[in-house]
C-alpha positions in Angstrom: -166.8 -70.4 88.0 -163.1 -69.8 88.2 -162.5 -71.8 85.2 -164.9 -69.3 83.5 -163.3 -66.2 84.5 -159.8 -67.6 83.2 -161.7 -68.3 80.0 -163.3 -65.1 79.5 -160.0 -63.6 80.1 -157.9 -65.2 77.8 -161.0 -64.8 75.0 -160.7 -60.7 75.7 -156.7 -60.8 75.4 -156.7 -63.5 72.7 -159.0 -60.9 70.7 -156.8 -57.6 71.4 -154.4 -59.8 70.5 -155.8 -60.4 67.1 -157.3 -56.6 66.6 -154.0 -55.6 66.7 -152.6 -57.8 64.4 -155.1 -57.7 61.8 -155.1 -53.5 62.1 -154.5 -52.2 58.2 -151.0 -50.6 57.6 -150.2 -47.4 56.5 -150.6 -48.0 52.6 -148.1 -46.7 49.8 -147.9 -46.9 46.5 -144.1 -47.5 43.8 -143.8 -45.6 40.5 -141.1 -46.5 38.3 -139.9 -43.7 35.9 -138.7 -44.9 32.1 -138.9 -41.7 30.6 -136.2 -38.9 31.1 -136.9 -37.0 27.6 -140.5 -35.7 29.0 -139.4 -32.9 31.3 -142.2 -30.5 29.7 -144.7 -29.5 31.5 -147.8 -32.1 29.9 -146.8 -34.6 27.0 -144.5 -37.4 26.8 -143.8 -40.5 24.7 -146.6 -41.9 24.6 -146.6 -45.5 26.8 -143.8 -44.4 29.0 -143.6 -42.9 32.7 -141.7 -39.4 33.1 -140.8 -37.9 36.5 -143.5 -35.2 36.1 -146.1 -37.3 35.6 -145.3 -39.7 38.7 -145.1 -37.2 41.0 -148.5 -35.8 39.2 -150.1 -39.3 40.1 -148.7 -39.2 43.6 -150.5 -36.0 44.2 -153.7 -37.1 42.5 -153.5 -40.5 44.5 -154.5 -42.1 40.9 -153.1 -43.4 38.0 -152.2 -41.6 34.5 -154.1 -44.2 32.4 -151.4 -45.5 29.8 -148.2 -44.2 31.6 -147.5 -44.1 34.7 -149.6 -46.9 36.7 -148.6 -47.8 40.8 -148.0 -51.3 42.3 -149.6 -50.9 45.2 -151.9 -48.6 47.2 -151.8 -44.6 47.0 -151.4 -43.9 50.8 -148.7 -42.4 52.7 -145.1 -41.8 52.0 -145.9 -43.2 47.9 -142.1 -44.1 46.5 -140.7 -42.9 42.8 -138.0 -45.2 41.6 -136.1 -45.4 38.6 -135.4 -47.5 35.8 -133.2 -47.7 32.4 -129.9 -47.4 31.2 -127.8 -44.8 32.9 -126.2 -42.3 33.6 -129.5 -40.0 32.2 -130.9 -36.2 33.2 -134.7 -34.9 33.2 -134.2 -31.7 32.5 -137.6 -29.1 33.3 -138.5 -27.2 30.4 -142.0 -25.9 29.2 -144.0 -26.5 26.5 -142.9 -26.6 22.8 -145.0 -23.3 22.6 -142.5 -21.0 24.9 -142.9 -20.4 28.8 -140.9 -20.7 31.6 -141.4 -24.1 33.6 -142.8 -24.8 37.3 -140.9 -26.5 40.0 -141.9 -30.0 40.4 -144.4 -29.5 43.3 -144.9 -32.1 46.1 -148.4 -32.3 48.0 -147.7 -35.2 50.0 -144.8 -37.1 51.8 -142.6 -38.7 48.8 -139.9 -41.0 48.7 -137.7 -40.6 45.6 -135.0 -43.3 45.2 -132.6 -42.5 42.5 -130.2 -45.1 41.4 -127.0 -42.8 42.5 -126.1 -39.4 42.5 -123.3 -39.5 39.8 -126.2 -41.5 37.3 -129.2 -39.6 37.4 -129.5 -35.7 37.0 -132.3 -33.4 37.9 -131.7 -30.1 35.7 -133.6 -27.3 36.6 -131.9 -25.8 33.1 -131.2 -22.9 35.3 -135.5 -21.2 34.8 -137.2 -22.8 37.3 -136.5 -24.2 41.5 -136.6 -28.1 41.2 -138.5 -29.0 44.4 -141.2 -27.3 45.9 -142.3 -29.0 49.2 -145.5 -28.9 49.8 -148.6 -26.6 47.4 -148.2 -23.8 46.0 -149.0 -20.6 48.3 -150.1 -23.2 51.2 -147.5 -22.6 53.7 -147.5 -25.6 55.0 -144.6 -28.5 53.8 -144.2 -32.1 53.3 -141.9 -34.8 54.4 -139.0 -35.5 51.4 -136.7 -38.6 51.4 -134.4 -38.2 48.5 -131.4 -40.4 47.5 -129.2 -41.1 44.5 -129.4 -38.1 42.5 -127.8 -34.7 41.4 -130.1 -32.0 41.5 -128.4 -28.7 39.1 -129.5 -25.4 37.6 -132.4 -24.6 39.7 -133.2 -21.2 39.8 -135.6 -19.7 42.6 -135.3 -16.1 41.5 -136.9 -17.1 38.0 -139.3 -19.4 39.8 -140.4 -16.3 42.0 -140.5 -13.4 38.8 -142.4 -16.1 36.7 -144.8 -17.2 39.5 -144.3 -15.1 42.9 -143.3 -18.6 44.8 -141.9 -17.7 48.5 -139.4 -14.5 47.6 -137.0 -17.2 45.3 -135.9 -18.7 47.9 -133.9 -22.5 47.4 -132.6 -23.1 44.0 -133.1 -27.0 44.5 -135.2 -27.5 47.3 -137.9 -24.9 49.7 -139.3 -26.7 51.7 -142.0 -24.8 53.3 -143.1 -24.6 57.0 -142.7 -27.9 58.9 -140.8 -29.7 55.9 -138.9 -32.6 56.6 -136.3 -33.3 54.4 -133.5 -36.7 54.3 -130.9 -36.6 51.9 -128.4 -39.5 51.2 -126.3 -39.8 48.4 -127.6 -36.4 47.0 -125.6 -33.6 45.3 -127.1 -30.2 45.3 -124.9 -28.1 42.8 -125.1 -24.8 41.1 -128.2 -23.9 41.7 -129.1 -20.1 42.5 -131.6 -18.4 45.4 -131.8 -15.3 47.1 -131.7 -17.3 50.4 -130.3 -20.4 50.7 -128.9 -21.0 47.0 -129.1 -24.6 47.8 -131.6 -25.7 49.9 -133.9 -23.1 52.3 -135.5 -24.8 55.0 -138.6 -22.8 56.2 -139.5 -22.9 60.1 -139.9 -26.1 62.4 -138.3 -28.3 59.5 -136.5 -30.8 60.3 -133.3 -32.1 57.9 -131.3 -34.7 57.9 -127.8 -35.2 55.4 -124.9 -37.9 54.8 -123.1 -39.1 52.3 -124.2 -35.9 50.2 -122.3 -33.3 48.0 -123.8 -29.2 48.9 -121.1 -27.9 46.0 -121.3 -24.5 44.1 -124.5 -22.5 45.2 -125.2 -19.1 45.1 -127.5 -17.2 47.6 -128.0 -13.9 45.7 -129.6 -11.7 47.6 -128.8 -12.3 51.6 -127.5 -15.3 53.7 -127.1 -19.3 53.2 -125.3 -20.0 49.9 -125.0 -23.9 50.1 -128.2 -23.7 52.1 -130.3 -21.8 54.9 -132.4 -23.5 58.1 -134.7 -21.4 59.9 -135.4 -20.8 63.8 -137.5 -23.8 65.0 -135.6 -26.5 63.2 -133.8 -29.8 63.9 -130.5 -30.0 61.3 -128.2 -33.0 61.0 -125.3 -33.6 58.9 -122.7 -36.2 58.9 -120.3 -37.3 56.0 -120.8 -34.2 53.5 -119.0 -31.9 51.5 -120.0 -28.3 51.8 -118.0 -26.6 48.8 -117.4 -23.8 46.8 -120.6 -21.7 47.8 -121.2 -18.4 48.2 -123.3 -15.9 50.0 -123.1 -12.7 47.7 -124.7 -10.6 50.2 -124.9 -11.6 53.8 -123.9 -14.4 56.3 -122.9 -18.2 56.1 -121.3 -18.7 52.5 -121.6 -22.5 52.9 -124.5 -22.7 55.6 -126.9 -20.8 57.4 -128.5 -21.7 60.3 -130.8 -20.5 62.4 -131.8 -24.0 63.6 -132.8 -24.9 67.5 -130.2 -27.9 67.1 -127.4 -27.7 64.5 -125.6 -31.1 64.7 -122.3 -31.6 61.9 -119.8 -34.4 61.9 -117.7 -36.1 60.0 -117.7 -33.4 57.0 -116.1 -31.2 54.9 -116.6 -27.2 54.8 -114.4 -25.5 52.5 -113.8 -22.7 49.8 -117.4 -21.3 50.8 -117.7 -17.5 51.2 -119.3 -14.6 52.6 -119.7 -11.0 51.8 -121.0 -8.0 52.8 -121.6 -5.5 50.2 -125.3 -4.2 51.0 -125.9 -5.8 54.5 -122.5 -5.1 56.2 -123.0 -8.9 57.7 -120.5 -11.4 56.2 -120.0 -13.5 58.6 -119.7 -17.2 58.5 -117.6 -17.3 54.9 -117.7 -21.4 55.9 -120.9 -21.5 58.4 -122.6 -19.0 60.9 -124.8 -20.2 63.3 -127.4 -18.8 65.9 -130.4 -16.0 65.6 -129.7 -13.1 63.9 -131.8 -11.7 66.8 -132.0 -11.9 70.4 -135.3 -13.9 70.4 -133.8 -17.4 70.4 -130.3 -16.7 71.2 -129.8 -18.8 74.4 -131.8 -21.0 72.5 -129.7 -22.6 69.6 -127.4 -25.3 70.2 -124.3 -26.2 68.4 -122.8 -29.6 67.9 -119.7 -29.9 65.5 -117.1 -32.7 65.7 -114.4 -34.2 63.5 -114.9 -32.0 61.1 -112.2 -29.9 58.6 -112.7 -26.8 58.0 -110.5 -25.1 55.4 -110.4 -22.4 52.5 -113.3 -20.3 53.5 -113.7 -16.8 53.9 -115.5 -13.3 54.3 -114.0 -10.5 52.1 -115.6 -7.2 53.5 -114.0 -4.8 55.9 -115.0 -5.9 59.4 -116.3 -9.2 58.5 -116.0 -12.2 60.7 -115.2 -15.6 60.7 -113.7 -17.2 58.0 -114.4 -20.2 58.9 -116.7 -20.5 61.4 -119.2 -17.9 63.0 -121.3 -19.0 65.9 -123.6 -16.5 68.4 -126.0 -20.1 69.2 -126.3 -20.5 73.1 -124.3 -23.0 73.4 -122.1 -24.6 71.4 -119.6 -28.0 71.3 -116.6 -27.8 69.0 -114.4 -30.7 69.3 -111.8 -32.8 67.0 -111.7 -30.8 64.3 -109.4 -29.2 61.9 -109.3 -25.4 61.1 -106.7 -23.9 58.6 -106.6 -21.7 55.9 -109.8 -19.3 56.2 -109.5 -15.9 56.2 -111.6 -12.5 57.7 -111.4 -9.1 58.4 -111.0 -10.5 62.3 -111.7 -14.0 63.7 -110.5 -15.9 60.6 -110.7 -19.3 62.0 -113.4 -19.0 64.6 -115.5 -16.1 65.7 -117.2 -16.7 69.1 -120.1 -14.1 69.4 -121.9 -15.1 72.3 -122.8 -17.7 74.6 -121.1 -20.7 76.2 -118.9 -23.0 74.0 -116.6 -25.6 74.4 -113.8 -26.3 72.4 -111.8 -29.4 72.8 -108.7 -30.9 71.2 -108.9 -28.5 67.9 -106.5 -27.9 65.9 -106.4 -24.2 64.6 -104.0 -23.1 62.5 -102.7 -20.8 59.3 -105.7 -18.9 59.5 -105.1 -15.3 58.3 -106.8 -11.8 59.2 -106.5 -8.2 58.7 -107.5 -7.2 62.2 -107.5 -9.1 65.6 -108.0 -13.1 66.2 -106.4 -14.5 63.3 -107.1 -17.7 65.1 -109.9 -17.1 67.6 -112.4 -14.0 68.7 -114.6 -14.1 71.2 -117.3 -11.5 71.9 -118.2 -9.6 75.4 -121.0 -11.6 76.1 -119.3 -15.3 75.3 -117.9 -18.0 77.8 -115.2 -20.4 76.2 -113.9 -23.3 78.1 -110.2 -23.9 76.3 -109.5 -27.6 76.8 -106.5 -29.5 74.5 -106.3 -27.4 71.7 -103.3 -26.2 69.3 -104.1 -23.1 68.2 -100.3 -22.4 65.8 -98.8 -20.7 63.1 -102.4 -18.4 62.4 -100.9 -14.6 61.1 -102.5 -11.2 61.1 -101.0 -8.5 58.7 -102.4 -5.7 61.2 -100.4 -3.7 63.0 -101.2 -3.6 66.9 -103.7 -6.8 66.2 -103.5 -10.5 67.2 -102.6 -13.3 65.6 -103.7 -15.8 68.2 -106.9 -15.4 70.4 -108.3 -11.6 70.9 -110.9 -11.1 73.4 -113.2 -8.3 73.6 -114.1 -6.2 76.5 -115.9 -8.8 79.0 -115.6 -11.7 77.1 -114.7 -14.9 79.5 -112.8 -17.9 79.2 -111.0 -20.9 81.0 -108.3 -22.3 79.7 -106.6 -26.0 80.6 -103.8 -27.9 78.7 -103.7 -26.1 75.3 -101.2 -24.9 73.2 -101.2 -21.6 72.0 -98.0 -20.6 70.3 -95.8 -19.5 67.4 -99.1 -17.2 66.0 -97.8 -13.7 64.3 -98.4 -10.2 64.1 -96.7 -7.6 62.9 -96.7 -5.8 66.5 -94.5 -7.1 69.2 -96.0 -8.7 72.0 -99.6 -9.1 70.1 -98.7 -12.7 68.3 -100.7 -15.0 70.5 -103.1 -13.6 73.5 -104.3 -10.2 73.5 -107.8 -8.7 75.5 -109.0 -5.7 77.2 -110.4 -6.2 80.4 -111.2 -10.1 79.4 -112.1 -12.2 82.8 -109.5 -15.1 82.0 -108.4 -17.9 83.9 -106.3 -20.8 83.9 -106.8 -24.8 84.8 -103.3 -25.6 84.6 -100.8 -27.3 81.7 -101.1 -24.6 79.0 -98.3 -23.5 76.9 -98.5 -19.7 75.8 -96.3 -18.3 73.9 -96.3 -14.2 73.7 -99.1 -13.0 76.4 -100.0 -9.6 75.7 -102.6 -8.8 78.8 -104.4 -12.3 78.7 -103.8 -11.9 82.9 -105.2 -15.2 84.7 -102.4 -17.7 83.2 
C-alpha cells in the first residue's frame, strides 16, 4: 500500500512536471523590411516589404499576400527587422495625389530592430509625428523596443492640424497612457511638438534609454524640448546625449519630467534651453524635474550620478536653473560635473523643494544675473552638502551671490566641501549668502567669503 502511495505521487508530480513543460509560449512573429522607397501611405514596389506595410501586418496579425509575409506566429511582441544595403531612409509621405501623411501607428507591442542608428533613417519629412503608440483616439499605449535607428523631421503640430492626434504632442514618439518605451542605439533629432519635441510620454509609462542621441528638438508650445514624461511614470537613462534642445515656451529645454522615479547616469546634458516668453516658467534650460503641482510633490524621486552637465540655460528674467531644476521630493545628486550654464538665478542648480543630497559635485563657472550663480535653494528645501567644490561660478548682479543663496527658511547641512573663489560684484556676497536660512555645519568645510550663512 505504501509502495502505491509513492507511485501515485511521483505519477501527479511527474505530470505537473510535464504540463508545465509542454505549456505553449507566448508566440511572435519577424518581418524583414527590403523596401525603403514605399513610405506612401498604400503602394509599393510590387514583391517587396516596406516599413508601412510590416507594421500594417503586425496590427492585422496577417500577412500582406505578395509582400510582406512573417516567419513565425503573429502573437505578442511581433519583431520588424531590416535588410539591404545601407546606410538608407523611409521617408513618410502621402499619396502621389497630394495629402499630408499619418504617423506610423502601433496597436500592439512591437520590437523594431534597426541595423544602427547612423545606417537607417526614419524621416518624418517634417508633416507628420513618426510613432504613434498605441490607436488612434484610444488612450491607451503599447509597449515599444526600438534600436538602431535615427528617427528626424517629425512633426506633431502638423500631425494634430491634419488629424486632431493628442494636442501635437511628440515629434518622434507619443506614447499614450501606459506606454512602455526602450530605446538603445536610437537618435531622436529635429523633430518638432508642442510638448516634448522629442518624445512625450503620457501617464504611467514607463521608459528606458542608453546608448542614445536626444539632439536638436523643439517643444513649441510649453515644456520638454528633447522630451517630456508625465506624473505616474518610471524613467531611466544611462549613456545618452541630451543636446541642443529647446523649450520655446516653458520648462526643461532638454527634459521634462514629471515622472514618480527619474533615474540619469552616465550622460551628457548640454546646450539645451529654456524660455519663458508666454508662461513666465523657464526653468530647467538643461532638465527640470518634479510636479508642476503640489499633488505629487513629496512624491517624485530623483536619481542623477556621474553625469556632465554643461552649456545650458534659461534666458528670461527670473528664470531658474540653467542647468538643473529640481522641486521632486527627494532627490540624489552625486559625481557629477556642472559648468558653464546660465539663469536669471540658480545657474548651475536650482533646489525648489524637498530633501536632496548632493555629494562630491563639482560646480563651477556657472554664471547668473541674480543670486546662486552656483546653487539656490528654495524655503521649503533640505540639502545635505557632503564633498563638493562648488568654485569659480560669477554673478554680474550687484548685492547677489555668486556661490550658494538661500531663501528665507530654506535648510541645509553642510560637511567637508569646498566653497570658494565664487564672484560677485558686491563685497562680501561672492560665496554664501541667506536670509534667515537654518544652516549648519558637520565639520571640514572650506568657505571662502560668508556673508550671513551663520551655523559654520
Amino acid at each position: 500500500m505504501k509502495h502505491r502511495r509513492i507511485l501515485q505521487i511521483f505519477t501527479v508530480s511527474l505530470c505537473a512536471i510535464l504540463s508545465l513543460s509542454i505549456a505553449p509560449l507566448a508566440s511572435a512573429a519577424t518581418l524583414i523590411v527590403n523596401e525603403y522607397t514605399g513610405g506612401a501611405e498604400s503602394g509599393n514596389t510590387s514583391g517587396t516589404c516596406n516599413l508601412r506595410e510590416a507594421i500594417q501586418a503586425i496590427n492585422d496579425g496577417a500577412d500582406i499576400v505578395g509582400d510582406c509575409t512573417a516567419t513565425g506566429t503573429y502573437g505578442t511582441a511581433d519583431e520588424i527587422q531590416f535588410t539591404g544595403i545601407f546606410p538608407q531612409t523611409y521617408t513618410l509621405t502621402w499619396d502621389a495625389g497630394g495629402g499630408v501623411a499619418h504617423p506610423l501607428v502601433l496597436d500592439k507591442d512591437f520590437v523594431i530592430t534597426g541595423p544602427l542608428s547612423a545606417s537607417f533613417t526614419i524621416d518624418g519629412n517634417t508633416e507628420t509625428q513618426i510613432f504613434l503608440l498605441g490607436t488612434e483616439f484610444s488612450g491607451t499605449g503599447i509597449n515599444l523596443d526600438l534600436s538602431g535607428a535615427t528617427l528626424t523631421n517629425g512633426d506633431a503640430i502638423s500631425t494634430f492640424t491634419n488629424y486632431a492626434y493628442h494636442g501635437g504632442q511628440g515629434g518622434a514618439i507619443h506614447a499614450q497612457l501606459g506606454s512602455g518605451i526602450t530605446l538603445d542605439d536610437v537618435i531622436i533629432t529635429t523633430n518638432i511638438g508642442g510638448v516634448g519635441g522629442g518624445i512625450f510620454a503620457d501617464n504611467d509609462a514607463t521608459i528606458t534609454i542608453s546608448n542614445s542621441q536626444i539632439i536638436s528638438n523643439d517643444a513649441t508650445v510649453a515644456r520638454g524640448g528633447g522630451m517630456f514624461v508625465d506624473e505616474g511614470s518610471t524613467f531611466t537613462i544611462t549613456t545618452t546625449i541630451i543636446d541642443g534642445n529647446r523649450s520655446l515656451d516653458d520648462l526643461g529645454g532638454g527634459i521634462s519630467s514629471e515622472a514618480d522615479l527619474t533615474d540619469i547616469r552616465l550622460s551628457t546634458i548640454s546646450n539645451n534651453t529654456g524660455n519663458s516668453t508666454t508662461f513666465g516658467f523657464g526653468e530647467g534650460g538643461g532638465i527640470q524635474v518634479g510636479d508642476q503641482g503640489d499633488g505629487d510633490a513629496a512624491t517624485n524621486e530623483f536619481i542623477f550620478i556621474d553625469n556632465v552637465v554643461s552649456g545650458n540655460s534659461t534666458d528670461g528674467v527670473g528664470d531658474e536653473g540653467g542647468g538643473i531644476y529640481t522641486q521632486a521630493g527627494s532627490s540624489f545628486i552625486a559625481s557629477n560635473e556642472i559648468s558653464g550654464n546660465s539663469a536669471s538665478q540658480g545657474a548651475g542648480l536650482k533646489i525648489n523643494r524637498g530633501k536632496t543630497v548632493l555629494l562630491n559635485n563639482t560646480i563651477s563657472g556657472n554664471t547668473s544675473g541674480g543670486n546662486g550663480a552656483a546653487v539656490k535653494v528654495g524655503a521649503t528645501a533640505f540639502v545635505y552638502f557632503i564633498h563638493n567644490t562648488i568654485t569659480e561660478n560669477t554673478t554680474t548682479g550687484a548685492s547677489r551671490t555668486g556661490g550658494i543663496f538661500f531663501t528665507n527658511n530654506g535648510s541645509a547641512d553642510f560637511r567637508a566641501n569646498i566653497i570658494a573663489e565664487n564672484n560677485s560684484p558686491t563685497a562680501g556676497y561672492q560665496d554664501c549668502h541667506t536670509f534667515l536660512a537654518n544652516l549648519s555645519s558637520s565639520g571640514y568645510n572650506l568657505l571662502g567669503i560668508n556673508n550671513q550663512c551663520s551655523g559654520f
